[in-house]
MILO-90214 format. One record per residue: residue in three letters; x, y, z of N, C-alpha, C in turn. Coordinates in steps of 0.02 Angstrom, whole numbers, plus 32768, in hexadecimal, padded with zeros to 4 digits. Layout:
N
PT   residu     nx     ny     nz    cax    cay    caz     cx     cy     cz
PT      ALA      X      Y      Z      X      Y      Z      X      Y      Z
...
END
This chain:
94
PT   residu     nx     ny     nz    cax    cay    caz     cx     cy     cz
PT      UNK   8029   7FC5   8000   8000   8000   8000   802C   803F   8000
PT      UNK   8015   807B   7FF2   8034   80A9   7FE4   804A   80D6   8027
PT      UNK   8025   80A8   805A   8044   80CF   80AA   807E   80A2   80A7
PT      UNK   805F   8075   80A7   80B4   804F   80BF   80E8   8073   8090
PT      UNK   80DE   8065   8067   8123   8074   8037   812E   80D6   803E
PT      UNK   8113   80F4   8049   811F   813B   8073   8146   8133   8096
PT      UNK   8125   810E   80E8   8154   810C   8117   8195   80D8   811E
PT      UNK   818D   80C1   80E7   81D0   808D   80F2   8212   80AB   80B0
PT      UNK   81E5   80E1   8084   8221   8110   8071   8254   8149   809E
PT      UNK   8214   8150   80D2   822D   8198   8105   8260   8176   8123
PT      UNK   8242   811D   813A   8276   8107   817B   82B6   80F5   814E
PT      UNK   82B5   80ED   8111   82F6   80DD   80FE   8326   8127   80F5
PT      UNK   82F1   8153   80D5   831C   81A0   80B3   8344   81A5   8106
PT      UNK   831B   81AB   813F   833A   81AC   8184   8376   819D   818F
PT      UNK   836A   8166   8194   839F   8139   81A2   83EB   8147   8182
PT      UNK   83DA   8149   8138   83F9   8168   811A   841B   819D   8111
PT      UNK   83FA   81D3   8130   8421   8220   8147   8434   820D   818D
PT      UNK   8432   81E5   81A6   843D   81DD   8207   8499   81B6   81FE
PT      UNK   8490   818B   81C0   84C5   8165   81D2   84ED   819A   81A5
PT      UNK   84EF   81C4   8172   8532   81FA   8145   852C   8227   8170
PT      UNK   84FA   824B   81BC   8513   826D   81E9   8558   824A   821E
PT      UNK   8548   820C   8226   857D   81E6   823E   85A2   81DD   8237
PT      UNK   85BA   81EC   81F6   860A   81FC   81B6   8637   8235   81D9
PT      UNK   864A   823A   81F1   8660   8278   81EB   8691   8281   81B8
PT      UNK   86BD   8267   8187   86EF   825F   813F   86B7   8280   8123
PT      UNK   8684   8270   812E   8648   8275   80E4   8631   82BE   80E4
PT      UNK   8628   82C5   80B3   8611   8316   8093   85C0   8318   80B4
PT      UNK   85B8   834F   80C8   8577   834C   80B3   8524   8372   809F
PT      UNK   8521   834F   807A   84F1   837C   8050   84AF   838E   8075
PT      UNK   848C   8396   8033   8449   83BD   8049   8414   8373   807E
PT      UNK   8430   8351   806B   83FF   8315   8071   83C3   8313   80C5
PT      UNK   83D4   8330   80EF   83C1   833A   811B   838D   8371   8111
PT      UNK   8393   83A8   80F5   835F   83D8   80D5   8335   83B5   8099
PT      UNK   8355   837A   807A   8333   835E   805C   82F9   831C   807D
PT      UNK   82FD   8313   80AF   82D9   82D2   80CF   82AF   82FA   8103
PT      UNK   82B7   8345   811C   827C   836C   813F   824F   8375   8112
PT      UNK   825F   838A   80C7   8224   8394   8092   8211   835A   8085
PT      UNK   8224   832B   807C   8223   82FA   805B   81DF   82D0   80A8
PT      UNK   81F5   82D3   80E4   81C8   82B3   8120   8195   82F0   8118
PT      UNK   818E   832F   8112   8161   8360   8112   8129   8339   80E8
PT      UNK   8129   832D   80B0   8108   82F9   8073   80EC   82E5   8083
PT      UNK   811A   8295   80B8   8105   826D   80B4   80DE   824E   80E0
PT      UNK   80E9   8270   811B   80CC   827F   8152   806B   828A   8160
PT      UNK   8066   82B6   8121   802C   82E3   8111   8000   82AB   80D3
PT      UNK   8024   8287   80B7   7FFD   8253   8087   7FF9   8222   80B2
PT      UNK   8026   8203   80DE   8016   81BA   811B   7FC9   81D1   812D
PT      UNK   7FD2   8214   8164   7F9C   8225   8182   7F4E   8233   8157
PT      UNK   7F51   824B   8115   7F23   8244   80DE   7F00   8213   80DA
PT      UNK   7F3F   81DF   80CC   7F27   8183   80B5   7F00   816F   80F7
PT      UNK   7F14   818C   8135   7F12   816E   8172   7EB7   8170   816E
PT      UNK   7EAB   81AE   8172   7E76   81D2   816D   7E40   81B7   8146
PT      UNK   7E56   81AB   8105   7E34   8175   80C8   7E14   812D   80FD
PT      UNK   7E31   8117   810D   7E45   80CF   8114   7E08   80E2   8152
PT      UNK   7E12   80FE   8182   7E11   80E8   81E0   7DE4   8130   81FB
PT      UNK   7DD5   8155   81C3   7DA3   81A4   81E2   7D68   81A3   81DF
PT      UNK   7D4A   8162   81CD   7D01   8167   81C2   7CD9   812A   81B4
PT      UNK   7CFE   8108   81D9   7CFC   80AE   820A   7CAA   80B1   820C
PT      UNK   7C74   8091   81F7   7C41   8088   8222   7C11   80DB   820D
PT      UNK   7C32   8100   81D1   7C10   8124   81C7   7C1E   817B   81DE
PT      UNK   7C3B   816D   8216   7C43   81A2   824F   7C95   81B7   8243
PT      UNK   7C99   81EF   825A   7CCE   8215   8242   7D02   8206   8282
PT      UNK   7D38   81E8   8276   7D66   81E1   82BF   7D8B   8227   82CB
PT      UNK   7D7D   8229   8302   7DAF   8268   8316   7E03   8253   8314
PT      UNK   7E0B   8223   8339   7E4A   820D   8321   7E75   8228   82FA
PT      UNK   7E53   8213   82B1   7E7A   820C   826B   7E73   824B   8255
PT      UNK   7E4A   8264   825C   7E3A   82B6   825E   7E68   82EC   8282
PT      UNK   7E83   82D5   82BB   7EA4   82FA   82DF   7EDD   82EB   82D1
PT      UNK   7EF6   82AA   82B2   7F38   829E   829F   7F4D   82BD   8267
PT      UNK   7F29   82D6   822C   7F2D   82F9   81EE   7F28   832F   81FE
PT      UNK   7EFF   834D   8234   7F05   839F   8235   7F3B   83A6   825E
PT      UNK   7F5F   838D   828E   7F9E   838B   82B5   7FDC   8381   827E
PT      UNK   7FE1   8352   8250   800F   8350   8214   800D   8376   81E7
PT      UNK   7FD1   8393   81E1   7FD8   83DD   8194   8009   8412   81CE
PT      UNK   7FF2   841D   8219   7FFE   8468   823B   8046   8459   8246
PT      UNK   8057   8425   8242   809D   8420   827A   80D5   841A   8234
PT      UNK   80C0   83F8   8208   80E0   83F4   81D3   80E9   8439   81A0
PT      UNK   80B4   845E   81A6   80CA   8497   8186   80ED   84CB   8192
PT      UNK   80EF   84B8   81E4   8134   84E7   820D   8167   84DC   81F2
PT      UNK   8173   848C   81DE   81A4   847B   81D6   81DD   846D   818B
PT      UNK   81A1   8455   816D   819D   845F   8127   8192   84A6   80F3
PT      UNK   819E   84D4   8116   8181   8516   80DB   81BF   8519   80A6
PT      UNK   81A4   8565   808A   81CF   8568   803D   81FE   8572   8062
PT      UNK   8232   859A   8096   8262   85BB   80B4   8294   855C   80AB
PT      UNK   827C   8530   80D3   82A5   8508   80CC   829F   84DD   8091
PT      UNK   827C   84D0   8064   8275   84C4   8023   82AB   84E6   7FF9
PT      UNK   82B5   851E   7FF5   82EC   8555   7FE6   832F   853F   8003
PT      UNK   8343   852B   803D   8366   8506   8059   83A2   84EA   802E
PT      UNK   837E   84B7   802A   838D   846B   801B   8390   8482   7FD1
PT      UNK   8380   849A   7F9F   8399   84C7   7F5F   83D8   84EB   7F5D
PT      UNK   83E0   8512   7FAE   841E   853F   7FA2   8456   850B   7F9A
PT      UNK   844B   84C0   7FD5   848A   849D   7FDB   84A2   8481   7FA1
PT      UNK   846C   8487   7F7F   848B   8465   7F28   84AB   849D   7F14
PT      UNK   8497   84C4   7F11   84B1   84F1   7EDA   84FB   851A   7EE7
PT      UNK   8509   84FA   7F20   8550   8518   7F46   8583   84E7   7F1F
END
């Protein structure tokens, strides 16, 4: 399904920037500005799908899944805006 494979791209992109922070020989790039945009995404489509799937069980609207999508658009767009989008552009272009 398309959650799984979301969150099992984030846990790898992770992992992935966790272990070339652990480099210290290693250069390093934008990739960390690239996996906040990149979880900003993906974060916000899990909680979408979530919503699809589990918000309206029996007809009735779960607060739950509701509160998990409006908690992931607010917290993620702190985090995710254009300022750090822009970011992760400058480190390329250096």
């Amino acid at each position: 399904s398309e959650m799984h494979m979301m969150t099992e791209a984030l846990r790898s992109f992770m992992l992935r920037v966790a272990t070339e922070s652990d480099d210290e020989e290693a250069e390093h790039f934008a990739h960390s500005h690239f996996l906040m945009n990149f979880a900003t995404q993906a974060i916000q489509r899990v909680c979408e799908l979530n919503q699809t799937v589990h918000g309206y069980a029996d007809g009735r609207q779960r607060a739950g899944a509701d509160k998990l999508v409006r908690d992931a658009k607010i917290w993620t767009h702190i985090a995710g805006d254009a300022v750090q989008k822009m970011k992760a552009v400058s480190f390329l272009l250096k």
